[in-house]
C-alpha positions in Angstrom: 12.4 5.7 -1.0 12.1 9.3 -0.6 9.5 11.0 2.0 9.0 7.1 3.6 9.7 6.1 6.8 11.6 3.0 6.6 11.3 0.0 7.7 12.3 -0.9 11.6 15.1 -4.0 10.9 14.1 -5.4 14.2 10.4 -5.7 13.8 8.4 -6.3 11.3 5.6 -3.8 11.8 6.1 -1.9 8.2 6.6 -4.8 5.9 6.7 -4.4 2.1 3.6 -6.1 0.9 1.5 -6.4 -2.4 -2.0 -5.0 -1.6 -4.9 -4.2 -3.7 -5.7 -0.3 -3.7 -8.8 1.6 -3.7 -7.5 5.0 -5.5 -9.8 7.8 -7.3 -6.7 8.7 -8.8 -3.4 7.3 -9.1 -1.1 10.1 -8.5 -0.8 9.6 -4.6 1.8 8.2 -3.2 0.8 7.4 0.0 -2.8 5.8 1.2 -5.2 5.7 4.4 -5.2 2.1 5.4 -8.5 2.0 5.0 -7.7 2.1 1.3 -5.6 -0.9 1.3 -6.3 -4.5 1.5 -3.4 -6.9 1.5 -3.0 -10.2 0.1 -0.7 -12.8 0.3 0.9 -12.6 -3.1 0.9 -10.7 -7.0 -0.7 -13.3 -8.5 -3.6 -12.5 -6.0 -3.6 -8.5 -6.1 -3.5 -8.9 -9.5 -6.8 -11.1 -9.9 -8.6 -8.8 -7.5 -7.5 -5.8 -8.8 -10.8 -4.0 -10.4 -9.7 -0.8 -13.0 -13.8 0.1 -13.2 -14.0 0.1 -9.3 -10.6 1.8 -8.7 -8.9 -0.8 -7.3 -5.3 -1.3 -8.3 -2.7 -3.8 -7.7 0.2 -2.7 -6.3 3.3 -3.6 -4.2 3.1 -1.2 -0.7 5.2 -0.5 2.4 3.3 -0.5 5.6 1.1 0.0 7.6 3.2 3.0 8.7 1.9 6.0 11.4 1.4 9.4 10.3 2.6 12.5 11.8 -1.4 13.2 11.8 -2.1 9.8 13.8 -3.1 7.8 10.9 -1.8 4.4 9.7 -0.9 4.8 5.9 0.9 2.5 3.4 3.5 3.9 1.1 3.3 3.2 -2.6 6.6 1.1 -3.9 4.8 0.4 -7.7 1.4 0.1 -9.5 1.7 -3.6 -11.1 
């Protein structure tokens, strides 16, 4: 995935994830953790996903650290 830092193989810090998203608008690519709630499965983010309170299901990469000292997930797709 272009402009993500992937995955360490060893470790399992940034872990590919389905989350639910808070997102104004959906053109980001990238999110604040604070922004991001995992949960243990699709089905789940799917359920608790919330179009009128934009919050979106999607599958994630993370939590990941910013060059700015931020943790930050990386948007793999909107389910």
């Amino acid at each position: 995935m272009r402009g993500c830092v992937p995955p360490d193989p060893e470790t399992d810090v940034s872990t590919a994830c389905y989350a639910v998203i808070y997102a104004p608008r959906r053109t980001r690519k990238r999110f604040p953790a604070a922004c991001v709630t995992p949960v243990e499965s699709e089905q789940q983010a799917m359920a608790q996903g919330d179009a009128a309170n934009k919050r979106y299901p999607a599958r994630v990469i993370g939590p990941s650290k910013s060059s700015e000292g931020q943790y930050i997930y990386y948007l793999v797709q909107w389910l």
